[in-house]
C-alpha positions as CSV (number, residue, x, y, z in Angstrom):
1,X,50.1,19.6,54.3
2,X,51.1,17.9,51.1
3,X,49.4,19.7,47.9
4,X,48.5,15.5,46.7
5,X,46.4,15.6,50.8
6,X,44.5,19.1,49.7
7,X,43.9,17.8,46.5
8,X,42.0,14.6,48.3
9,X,40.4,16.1,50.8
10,X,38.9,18.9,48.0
11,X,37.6,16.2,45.4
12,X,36.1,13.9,48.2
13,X,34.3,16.9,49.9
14,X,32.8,17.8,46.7
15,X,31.1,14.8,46.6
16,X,30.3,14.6,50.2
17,X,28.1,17.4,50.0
18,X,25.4,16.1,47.6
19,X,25.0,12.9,49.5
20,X,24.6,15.1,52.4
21,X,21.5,17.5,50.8
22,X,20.1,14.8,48.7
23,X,19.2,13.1,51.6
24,X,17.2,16.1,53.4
25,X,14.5,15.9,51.1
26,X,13.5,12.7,52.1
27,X,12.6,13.5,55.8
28,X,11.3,16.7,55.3
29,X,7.6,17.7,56.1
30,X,6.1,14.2,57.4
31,X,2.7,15.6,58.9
32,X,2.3,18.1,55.6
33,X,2.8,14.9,53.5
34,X,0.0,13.2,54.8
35,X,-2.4,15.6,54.8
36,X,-1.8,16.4,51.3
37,X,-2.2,12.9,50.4
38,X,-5.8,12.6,51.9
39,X,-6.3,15.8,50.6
40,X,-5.6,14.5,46.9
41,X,-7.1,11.2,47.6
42,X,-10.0,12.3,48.6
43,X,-10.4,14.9,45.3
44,X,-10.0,12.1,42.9
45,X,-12.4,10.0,44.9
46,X,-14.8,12.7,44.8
47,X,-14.2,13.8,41.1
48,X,-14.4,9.9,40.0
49,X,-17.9,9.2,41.7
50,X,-19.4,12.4,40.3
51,X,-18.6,11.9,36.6
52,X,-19.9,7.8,36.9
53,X,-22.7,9.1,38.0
54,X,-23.3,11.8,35.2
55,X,-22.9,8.3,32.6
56,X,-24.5,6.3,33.9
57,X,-28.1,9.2,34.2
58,X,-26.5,10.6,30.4
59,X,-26.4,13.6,32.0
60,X,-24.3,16.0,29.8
61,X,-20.3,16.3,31.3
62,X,-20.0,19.8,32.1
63,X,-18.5,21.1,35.2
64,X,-20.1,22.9,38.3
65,X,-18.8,25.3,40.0
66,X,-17.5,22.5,43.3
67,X,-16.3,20.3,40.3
68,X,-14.2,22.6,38.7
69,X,-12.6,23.6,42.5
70,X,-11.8,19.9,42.8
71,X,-10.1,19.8,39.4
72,X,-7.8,22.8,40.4
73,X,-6.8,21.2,43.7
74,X,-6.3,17.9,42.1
75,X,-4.1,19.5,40.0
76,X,-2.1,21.7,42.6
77,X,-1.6,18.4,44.4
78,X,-0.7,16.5,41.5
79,X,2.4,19.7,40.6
80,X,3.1,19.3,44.6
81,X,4.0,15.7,44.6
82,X,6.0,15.9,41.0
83,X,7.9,18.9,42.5
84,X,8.4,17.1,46.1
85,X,9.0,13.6,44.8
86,X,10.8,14.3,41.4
87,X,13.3,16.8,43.0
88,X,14.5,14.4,45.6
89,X,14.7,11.7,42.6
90,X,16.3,14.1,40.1
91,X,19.3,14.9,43.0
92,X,19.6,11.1,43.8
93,X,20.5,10.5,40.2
94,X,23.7,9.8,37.9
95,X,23.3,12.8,35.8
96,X,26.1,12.5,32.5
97,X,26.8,16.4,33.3
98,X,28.1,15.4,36.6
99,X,30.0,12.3,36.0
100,X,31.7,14.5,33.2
101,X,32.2,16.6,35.5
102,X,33.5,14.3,38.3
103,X,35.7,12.6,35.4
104,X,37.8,16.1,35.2
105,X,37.9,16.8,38.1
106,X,39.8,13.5,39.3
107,X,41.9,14.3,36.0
108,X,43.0,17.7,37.7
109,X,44.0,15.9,40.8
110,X,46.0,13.8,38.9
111,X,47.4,16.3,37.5
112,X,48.4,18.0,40.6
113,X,49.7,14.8,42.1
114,X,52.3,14.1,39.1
115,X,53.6,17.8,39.0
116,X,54.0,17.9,43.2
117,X,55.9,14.2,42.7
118,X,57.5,15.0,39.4
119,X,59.2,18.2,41.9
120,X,60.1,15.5,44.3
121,X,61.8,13.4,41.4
122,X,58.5,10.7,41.8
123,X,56.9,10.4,38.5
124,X,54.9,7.1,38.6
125,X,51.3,7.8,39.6
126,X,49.8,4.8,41.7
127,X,46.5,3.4,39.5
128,X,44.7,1.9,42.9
129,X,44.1,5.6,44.4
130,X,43.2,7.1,41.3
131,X,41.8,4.3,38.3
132,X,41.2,5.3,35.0
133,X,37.6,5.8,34.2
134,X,35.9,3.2,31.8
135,X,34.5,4.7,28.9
136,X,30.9,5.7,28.8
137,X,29.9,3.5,25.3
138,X,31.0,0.9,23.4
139,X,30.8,0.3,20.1
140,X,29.8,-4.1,19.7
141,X,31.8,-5.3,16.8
142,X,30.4,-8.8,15.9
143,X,32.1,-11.7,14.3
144,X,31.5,-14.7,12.5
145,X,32.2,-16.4,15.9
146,X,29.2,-14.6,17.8
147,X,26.4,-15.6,15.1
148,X,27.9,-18.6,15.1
149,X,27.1,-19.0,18.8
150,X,23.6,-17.8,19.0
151,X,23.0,-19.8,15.7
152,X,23.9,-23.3,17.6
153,X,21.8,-21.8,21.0
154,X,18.7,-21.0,18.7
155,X,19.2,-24.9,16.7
156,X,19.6,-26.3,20.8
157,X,16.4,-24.6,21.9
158,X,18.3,-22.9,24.5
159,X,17.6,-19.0,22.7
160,X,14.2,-18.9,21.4
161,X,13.9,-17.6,17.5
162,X,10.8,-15.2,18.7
163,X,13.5,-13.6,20.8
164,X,16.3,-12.8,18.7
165,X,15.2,-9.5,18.2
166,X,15.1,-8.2,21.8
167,X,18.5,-10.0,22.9
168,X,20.7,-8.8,19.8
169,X,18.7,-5.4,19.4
170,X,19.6,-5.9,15.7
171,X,16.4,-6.7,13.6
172,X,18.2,-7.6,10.4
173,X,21.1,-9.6,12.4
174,X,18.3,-11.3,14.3
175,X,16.4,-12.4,10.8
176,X,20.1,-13.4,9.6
177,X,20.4,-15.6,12.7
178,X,17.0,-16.7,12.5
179,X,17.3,-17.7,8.9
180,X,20.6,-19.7,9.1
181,X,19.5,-22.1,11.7
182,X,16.2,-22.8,10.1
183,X,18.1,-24.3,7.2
184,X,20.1,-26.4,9.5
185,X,17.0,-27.3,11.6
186,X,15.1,-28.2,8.0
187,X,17.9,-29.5,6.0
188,X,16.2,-27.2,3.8
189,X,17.9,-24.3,1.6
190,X,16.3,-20.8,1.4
191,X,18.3,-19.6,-1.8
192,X,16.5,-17.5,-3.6
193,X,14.4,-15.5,-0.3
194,X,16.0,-12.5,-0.6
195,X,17.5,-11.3,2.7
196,X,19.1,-7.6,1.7
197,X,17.2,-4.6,0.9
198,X,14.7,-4.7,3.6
199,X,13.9,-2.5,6.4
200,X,13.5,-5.1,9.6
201,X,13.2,-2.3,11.8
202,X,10.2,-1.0,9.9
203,X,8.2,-4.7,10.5
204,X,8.9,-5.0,14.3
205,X,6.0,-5.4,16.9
206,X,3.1,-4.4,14.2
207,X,3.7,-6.3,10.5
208,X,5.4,-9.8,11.0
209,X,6.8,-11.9,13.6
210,X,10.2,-14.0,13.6
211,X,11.1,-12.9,9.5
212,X,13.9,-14.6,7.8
213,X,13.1,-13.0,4.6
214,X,10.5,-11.2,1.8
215,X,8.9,-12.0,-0.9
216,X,9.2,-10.4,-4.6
217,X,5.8,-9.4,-6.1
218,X,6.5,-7.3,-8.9
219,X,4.0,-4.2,-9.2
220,X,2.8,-3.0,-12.4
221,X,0.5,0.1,-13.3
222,X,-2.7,0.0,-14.7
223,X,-4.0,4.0,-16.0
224,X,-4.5,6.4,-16.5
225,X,-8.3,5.8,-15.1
226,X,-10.6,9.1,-15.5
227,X,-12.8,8.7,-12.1
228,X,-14.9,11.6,-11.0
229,X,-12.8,14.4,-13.1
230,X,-9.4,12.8,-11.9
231,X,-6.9,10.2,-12.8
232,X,-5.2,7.8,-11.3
233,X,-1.9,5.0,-12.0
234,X,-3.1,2.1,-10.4
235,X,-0.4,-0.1,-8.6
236,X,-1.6,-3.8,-9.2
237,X,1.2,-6.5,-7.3
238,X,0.5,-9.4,-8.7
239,X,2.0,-12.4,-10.5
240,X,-0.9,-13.2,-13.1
241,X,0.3,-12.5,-16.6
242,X,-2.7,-10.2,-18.1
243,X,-3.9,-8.8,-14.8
244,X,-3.0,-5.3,-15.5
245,X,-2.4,-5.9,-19.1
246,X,-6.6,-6.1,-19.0
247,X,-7.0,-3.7,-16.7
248,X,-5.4,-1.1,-17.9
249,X,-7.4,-2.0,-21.7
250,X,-10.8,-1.3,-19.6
251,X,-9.0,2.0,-18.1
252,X,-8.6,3.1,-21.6
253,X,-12.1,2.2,-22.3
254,X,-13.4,4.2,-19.6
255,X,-11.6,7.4,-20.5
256,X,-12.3,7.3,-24.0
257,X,-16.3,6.9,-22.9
258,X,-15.7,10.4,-20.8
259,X,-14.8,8.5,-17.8
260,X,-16.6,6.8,-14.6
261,X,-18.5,8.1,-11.7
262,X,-18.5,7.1,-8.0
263,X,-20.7,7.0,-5.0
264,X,-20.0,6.2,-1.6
265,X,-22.6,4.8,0.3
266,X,-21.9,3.9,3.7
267,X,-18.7,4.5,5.5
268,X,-18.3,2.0,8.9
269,X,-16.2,-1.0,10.4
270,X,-17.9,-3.5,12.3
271,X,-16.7,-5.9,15.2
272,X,-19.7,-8.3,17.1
273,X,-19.1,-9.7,20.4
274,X,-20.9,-12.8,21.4
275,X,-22.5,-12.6,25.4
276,X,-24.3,-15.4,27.4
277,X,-26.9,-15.2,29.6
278,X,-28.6,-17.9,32.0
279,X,-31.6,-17.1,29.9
280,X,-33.0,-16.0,26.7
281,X,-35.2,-13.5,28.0
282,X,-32.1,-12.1,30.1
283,X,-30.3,-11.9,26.7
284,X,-33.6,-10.6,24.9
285,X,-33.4,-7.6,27.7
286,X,-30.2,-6.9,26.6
287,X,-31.0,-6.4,23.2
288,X,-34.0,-4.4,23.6
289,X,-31.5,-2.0,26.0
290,X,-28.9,-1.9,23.2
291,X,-31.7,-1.0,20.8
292,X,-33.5,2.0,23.0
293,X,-32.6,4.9,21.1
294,X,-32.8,6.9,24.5
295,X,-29.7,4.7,25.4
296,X,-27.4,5.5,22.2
297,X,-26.1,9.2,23.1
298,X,-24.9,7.2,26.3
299,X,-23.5,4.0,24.5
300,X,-22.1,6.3,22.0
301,X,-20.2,8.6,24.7
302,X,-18.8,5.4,26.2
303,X,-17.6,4.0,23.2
304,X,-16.0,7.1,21.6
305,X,-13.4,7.3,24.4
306,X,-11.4,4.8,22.4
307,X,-10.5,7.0,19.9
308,X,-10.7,10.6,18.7
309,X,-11.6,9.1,15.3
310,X,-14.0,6.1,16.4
311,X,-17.2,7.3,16.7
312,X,-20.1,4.6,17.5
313,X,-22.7,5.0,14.2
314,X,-25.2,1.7,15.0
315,X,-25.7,-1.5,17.0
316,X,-27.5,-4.5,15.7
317,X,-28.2,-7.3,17.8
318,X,-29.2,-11.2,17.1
319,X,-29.9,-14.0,19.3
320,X,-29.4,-17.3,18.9
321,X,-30.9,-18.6,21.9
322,X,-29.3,-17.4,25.3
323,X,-26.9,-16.0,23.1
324,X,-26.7,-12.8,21.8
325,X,-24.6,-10.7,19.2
326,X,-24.2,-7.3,18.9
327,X,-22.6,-5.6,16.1
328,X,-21.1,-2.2,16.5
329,X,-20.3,-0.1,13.2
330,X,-18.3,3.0,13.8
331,X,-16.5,5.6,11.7
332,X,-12.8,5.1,11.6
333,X,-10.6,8.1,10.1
334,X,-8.7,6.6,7.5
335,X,-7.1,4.0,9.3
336,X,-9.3,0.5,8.4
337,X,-10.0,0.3,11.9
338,X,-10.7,-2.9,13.1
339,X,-8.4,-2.1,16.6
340,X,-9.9,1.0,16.9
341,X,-13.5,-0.5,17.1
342,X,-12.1,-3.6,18.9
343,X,-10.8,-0.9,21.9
344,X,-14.5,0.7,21.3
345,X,-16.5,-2.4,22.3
346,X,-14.5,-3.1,25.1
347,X,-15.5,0.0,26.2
348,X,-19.3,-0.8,26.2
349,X,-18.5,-3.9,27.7
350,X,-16.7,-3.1,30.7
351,X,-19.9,-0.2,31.0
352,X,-22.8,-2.9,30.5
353,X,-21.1,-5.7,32.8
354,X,-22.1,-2.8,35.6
355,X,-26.1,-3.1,35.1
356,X,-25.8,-6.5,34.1
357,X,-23.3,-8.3,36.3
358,X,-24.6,-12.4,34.6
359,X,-23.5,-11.2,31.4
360,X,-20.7,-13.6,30.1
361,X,-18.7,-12.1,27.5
362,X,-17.8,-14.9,25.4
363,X,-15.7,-13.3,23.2
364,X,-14.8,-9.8,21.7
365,X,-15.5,-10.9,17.9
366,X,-18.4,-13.7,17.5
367,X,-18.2,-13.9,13.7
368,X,-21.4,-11.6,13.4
369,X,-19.3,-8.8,11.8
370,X,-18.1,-10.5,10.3
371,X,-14.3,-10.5,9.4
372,X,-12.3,-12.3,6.7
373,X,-15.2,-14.9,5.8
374,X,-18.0,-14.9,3.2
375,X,-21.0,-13.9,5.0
376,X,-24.7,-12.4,4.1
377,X,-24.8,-9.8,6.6
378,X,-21.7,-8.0,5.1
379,X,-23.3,-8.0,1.5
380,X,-26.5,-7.1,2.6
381,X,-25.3,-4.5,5.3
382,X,-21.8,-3.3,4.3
383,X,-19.3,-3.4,6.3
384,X,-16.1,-0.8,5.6
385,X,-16.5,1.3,2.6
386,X,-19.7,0.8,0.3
387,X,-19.3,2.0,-3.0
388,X,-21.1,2.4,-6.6
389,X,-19.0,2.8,-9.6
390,X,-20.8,3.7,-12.8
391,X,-19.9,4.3,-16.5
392,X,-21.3,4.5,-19.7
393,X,-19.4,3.3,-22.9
394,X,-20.0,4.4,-26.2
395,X,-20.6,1.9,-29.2
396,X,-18.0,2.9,-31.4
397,X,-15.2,2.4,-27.9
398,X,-17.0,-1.2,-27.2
399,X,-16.0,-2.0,-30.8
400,X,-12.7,-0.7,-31.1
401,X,-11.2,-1.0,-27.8
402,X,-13.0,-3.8,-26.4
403,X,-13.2,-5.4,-29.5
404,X,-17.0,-6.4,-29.0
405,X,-20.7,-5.4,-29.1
406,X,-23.0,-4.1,-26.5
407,X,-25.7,-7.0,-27.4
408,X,-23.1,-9.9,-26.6
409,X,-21.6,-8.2,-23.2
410,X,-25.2,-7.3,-22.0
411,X,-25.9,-11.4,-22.7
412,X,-22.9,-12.7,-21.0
413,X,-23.3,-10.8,-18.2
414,X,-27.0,-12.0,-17.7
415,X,-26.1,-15.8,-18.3
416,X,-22.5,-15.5,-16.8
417,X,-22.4,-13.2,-13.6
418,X,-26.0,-13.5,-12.5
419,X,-27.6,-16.4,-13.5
420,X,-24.5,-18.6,-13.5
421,X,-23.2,-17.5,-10.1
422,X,-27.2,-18.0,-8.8
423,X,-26.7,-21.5,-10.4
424,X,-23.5,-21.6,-8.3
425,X,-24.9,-20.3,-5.0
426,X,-22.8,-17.6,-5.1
427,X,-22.5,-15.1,-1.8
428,X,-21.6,-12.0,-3.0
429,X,-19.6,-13.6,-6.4
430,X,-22.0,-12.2,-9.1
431,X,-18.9,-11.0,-10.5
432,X,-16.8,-11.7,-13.3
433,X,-12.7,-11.3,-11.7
434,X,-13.6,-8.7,-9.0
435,X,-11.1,-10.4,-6.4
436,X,-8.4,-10.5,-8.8
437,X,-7.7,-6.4,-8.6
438,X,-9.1,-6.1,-5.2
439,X,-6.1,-8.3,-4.5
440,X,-3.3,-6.6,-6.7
441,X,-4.1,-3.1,-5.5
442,X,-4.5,-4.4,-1.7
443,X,-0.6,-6.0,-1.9
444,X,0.9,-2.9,-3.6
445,X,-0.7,-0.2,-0.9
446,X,-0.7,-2.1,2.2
447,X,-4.1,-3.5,2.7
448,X,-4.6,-6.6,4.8
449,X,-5.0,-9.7,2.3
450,X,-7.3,-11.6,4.0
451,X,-10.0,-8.9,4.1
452,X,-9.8,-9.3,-0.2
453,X,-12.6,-12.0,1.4
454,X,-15.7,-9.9,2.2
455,X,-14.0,-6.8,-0.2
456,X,-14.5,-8.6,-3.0
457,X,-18.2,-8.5,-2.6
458,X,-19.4,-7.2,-5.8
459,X,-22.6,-7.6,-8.3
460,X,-21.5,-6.6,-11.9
461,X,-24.6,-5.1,-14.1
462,X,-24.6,-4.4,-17.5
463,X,-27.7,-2.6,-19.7
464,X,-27.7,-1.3,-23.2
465,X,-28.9,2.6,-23.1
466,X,-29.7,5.2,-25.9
467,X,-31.1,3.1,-28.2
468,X,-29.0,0.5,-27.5
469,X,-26.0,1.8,-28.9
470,X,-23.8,2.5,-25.7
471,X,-23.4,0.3,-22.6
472,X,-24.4,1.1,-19.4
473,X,-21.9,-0.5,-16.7
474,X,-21.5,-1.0,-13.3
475,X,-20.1,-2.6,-10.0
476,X,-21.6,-2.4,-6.6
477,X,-19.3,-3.3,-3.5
478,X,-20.8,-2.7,-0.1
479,X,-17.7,-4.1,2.3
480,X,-14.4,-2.4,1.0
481,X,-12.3,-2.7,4.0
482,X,-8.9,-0.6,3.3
483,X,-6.9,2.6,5.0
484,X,-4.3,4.7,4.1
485,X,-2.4,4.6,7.9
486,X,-1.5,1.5,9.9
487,X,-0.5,-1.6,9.1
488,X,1.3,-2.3,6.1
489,X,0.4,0.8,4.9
490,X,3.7,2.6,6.6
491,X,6.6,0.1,4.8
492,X,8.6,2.0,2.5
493,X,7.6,0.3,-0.9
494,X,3.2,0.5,-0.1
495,X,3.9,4.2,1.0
496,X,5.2,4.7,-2.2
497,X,2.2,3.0,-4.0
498,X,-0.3,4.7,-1.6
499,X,1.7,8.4,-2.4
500,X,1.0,7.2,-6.4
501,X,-2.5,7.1,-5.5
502,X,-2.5,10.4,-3.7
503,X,-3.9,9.1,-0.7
504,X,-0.5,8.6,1.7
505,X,-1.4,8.7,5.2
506,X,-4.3,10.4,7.4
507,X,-5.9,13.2,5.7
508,X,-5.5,16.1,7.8
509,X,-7.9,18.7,6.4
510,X,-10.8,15.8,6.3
511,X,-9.6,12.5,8.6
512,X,-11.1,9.7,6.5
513,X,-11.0,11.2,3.0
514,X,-7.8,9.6,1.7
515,X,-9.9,6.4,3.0
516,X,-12.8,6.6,1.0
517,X,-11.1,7.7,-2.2
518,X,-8.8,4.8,-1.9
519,X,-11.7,2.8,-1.7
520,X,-13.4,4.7,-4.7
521,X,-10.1,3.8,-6.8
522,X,-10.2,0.0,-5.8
523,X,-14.3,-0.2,-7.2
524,X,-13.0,1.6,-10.3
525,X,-10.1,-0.4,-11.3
526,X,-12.7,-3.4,-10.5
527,X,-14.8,-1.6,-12.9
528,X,-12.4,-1.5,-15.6
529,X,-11.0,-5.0,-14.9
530,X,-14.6,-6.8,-15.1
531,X,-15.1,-4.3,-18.7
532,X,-11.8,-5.5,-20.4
533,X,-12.5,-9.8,-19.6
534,X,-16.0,-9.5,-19.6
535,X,-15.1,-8.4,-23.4
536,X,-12.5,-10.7,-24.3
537,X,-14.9,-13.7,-22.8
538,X,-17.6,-12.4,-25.5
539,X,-14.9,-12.1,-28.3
540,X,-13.4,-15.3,-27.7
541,X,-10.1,-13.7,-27.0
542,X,-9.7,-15.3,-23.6
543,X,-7.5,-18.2,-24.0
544,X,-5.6,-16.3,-26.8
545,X,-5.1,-13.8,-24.9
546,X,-3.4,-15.7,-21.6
547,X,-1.3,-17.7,-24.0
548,X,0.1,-14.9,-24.9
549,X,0.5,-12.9,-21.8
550,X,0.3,-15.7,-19.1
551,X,3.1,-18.0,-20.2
552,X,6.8,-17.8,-20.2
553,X,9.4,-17.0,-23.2
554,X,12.3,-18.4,-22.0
């Protein structure tokens, strides 16, 4: 026998062996089989029933004695199906190791084959017995020529833009594409968007959609500001000429008065779902269910499943009608939280649809929280962070900082911030530029910028105190709605504001305290902003002062 024959018949019986034991698993035990899957069936059949019953009597979830034996065997049979079933899979697949090792192995054999053939005065080694092996990766090189391509299918319609992302698996090539045919589509140039210098990755599936660019917003610091014994450089992103300028004139302020105080009042985000009934007193039984205080430990134990950090503080109901709303608050870490008590509801939900089967959930949110919109229930109620921030400034500061007196600030505010905004019908606005910081800080750290909306909430108050000398100031906002994870909060150049602020990321020592100091800093950089114009408003400095700052040199 040739060496080239022992060679073959060594490499092909190699691999005839594992097709050989891989396929014994598969017949092996039939009868055992089935009874262990009506034995584990039957466990987590058993195990299911008992703990729906302990929720829905609010019996407490501990485990008897025959509850934790089922738990044990449902675990035994769980390990004997992953060892049964994943073994056979494991053998049946491509493993690199092997092919590797397959690949040197035919290598040898060829090896053998051109030494016995080089002795026979043969040296060419025939390619159709023994082809050379592809390599294992490749490394795509793309030209001008492929984006041109995709660019005319995306302009055709035939590649969708949402979908660059997932065919090319290149999010800043996909946002190149993306961009390049928009301009032929518009006839429109987008010199000028920046393209370079920006993490697409970091965006994908949670920030934006379809990019084809971002924006500039420069970021200036307003600070130090002395709040509760510590300071703080405040990032403001903004484009307003005087915005930090001001602020960081009522920061000054506040530290040379012995700095500002802060209170947090209430800690919760909201979400209301909106149900139907066939009739109001249906929906009225509802409500007085939700609002049983016997019910609540229940409620609460179904709702907390969401999340380790969600847990369910109150419900509030209102009808309108057959209608009814009900509005959850929950504690949310220090994420903002509105998919963690979105995931929380549905919870409830899915548990009430059981007891009451003609409930018609309209839909998860029914405005009642209410979310990105001016409403009553959020400034009476809070919704997010509520906070107090308090200061008092001496005479001699309001006249040579602020370049004022106590008498004409205490008089502005009453004619400007409450009476003039009660003229107004103001909702919440009794507030001299409260939204213009809650807006700068909420771009540089991440915040959602819709939600400057119901955050912006704020009553100014202003008081003369010891003899009238100093200046007692304040700002009340019940619905701060930020969080230091999530979001916006993870891209590169917000982390970097948010690690300014010493509030980057989930707290671990105590989960929601980066939260709530975040939302201390915003009400106190509101403080100093509504200080610093409220002054220039009663020194006539205003217009001055924007002509100055608020115009360009060139």
């Amino acid at each position: 026998m040739k060496s080239s024959d022992v060679a073959d018949g060594q490499f092909f019986k190699s691999n005839d062996k594992k097709v050989v034991d891989s396929s014994k698993a598969s017949t092996a035990f039939p009868l055992f089989n089935t009874v262990f899957f009506a034995f584990f069936f039957s466990v987590i059949s058993y195990l299911i029933s008992t703990f729906r019953q302990k929720i829905h009597t609010a019996t407490p979830l501990y485990l008897t004695l025959s509850e934790m034996a089922a738990v044990v065997c449902f675990v035994a049979s769980f390990v004997y199906f992953l060892g049964f079933f994943g073994m056979n899979f494991l053998q049946s697949m491509p493993f690199p190791e092997e092919e590797e090792d397959d690949e040197l192995e035919e290598i040898n054999v060829k090896e053998i084959i051109h030494s016995t053939n080089s002795a026979s005065g043969v040296t060419k080694i025939s390619d159709q017995v023994f082809p050379t092996p592809l390599p294992k990766s490749t490394t795509a090189i793309t030209t001008a020529e492929d984006d041109e391509e995709v660019i005319r299918a995306v302009v055709s319609g035939k590649t969708p833009s949402y979908s660059l992302e997932s065919k090319l698996g290149d999010c800043k090539r996909a946002a190149f594409i993306r961009r390049q045919a928009l301009e032929r589509i518009t006839s429109r140039s987008l010199e000028g968007l920046p393209l370079e210098g920006f993490d697409y990755e970091s965006i994908l599936g949670q920030c934006c959609e379809m990019p084809v660019g971002y924006v500039q917003i420069p970021v200036g610091v307003a600070g130090p500001l002395l709040l509760d014994g510590m300071e703080f450089s405040v990032p403001m992103a903004t484009t307003e000429g005087c915005l930090v300028a001001s602020t960081n004139r009522g920061c000054k302020a506040i530290n040379a008065s012995g700095g500002a105080t802060s209170i947090l009042l209430k800690d919760g985000m909201t979400r209301a779902p909106v149900v139907r009934f066939a009739t109001a007193k249906r929906a009225a039984e509802l409500k007085f269910f939700l609002e049983e205080p016997l019910h609540f430990q229940t409620l609460a134990s179904v709702f907390n499943r969401s999340s380790r950090f969600g847990r369910l503080q109150t419900i509030q109901c209102a009808m309108a009608g057959k209608n009814l709303y009900m509005r959850f608050t929950c504690s949310t870490g220090d994420a903002m939280g509105m998919n963690m008590v979105s995931k929380g509801v549905q919870n409830v939900l899915d548990y009430l649809q059981a007891d009451f089967p003609d409930m018609d959930i309209i839909g998860i949110s029914g405005n009642y929280c209410s979310d990105k919109k001016p409403a009553a229930v959020n400034w009476i109620e809070g919704r997010g962070k509520s906070v107090v921030c308090e200061a008092i400034i001496k005479e001699e500061v309001v006249k040579k900082v602020l370049k004022t007196d106590v008498a004409s600030l205490v008089e502005l505010n009453m004619l400007k911030n409450l009476t003039g905004s009660a003229m107004a019908g103001a909702l919440g606005g009794f507030n001299a530029h409260a939204s213009n910081i809650v807006s700068a800080v909420f771009l540089a750290t991440g915040q959602d910028p819709a939600q400057n909306v119901e955050s912006s909430h704020c009553i100014t108050m202003m008081e003369a105190v010891n003899d009238g000398k100093d200046l007692h100031v304040s700002v009340t906002m019940p619905s701060i709605e930020v969080g230091t994870v999530g979001g916006g909060t993870q891209l590169a150049s917000q982390s970097a504001c948010l690690n300014l602020l010493g509030v980057k990321g989930a707290n671990k020592v105590s989960a929601g305290s980066n939260a709530r100091q975040l939302a201390k800093v915003v009400a106190g950089s509101v403080l100093a902003g509504e200080l610093s114009l409220m002054s220039a408003i009663a020194a006539g400095q205003l217009v001055k002062s924007h002509m100055k700052y608020n115009r360009s040199n060139k």
